[in-house]
N, C-alpha and C positions, 0 to 999 in steps of 0.2 A: 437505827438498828446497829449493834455493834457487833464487828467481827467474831468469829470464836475463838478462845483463847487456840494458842498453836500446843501440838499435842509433841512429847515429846518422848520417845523411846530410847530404853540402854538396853546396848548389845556387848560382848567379847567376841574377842579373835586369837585364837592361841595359837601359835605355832608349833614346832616350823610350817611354814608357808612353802609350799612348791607351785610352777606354774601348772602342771594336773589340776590342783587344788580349785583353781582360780572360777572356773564356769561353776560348781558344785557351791561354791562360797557364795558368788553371784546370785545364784537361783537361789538359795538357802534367804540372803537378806532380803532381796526383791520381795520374797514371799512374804517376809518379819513386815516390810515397809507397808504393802501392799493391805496384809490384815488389819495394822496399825490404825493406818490414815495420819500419821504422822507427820509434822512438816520439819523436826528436830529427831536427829538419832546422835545419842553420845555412843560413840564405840571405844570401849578399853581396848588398846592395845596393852596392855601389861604383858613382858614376856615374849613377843614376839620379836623375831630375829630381825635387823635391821638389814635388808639387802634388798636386791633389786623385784624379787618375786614380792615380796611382802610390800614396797612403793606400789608395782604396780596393781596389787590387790585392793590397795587402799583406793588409788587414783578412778579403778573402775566402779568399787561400791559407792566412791561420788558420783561418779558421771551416772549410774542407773537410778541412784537414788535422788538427782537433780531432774532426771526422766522425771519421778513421781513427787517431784513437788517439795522434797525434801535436801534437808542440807545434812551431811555428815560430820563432825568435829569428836577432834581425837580426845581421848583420854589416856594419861599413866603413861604417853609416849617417853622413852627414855631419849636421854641427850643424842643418841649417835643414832638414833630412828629421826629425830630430828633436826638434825644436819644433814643426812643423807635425805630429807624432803625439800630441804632446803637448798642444796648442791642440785639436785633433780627441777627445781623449780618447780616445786608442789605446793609450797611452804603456806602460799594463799588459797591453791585448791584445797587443803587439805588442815586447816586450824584448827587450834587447841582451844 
């Protein structure tokens, strides 16, 4: 018997990003993931500011969506979102 293909969900994230933001964005995807049954979620970041609120935004909807089985990977990240993943040592958490 063969596995099920893995299911795969795209999301956006717009900015600006504050940390306020961060629990509401949280709960927001959790929920996305959780309907899904998804084990792939592409997220655009297109647009989003590249500073420390918006790594750490990113860093958490991995770790809650690794909770449920799933992996995150970025999309439309621009060069200075990723370097600044990369200076942060996310660069593997957090792939394109």
């Amino acid at each position: 018997m063969s596995s099920p293909a893995p299911r795969t969900i795209a999301f956006a994230i717009h900015g600006p990003i504050a940390h306020e933001d961060l629990p509401g964005l949280c709960d927001r995807v959790c929920l996305l993931l959780e309907r899904s049954g998804a084990s792939h979620a592409l997220c655009d970041v297109r647009g989003v500011e590249p500073n420390a609120a918006t790594a750490d935004a990113l860093a958490r909807l991995q770790l809650v969506a690794g909770r449920r089985g799933c992996q995150v990977r970025l999309r439309n990240a621009s060069g200075e979102l990723r370097e600044l993943l990369a200076f942060m040592g996310l660069r593997d958490v957090l792939p394109e």
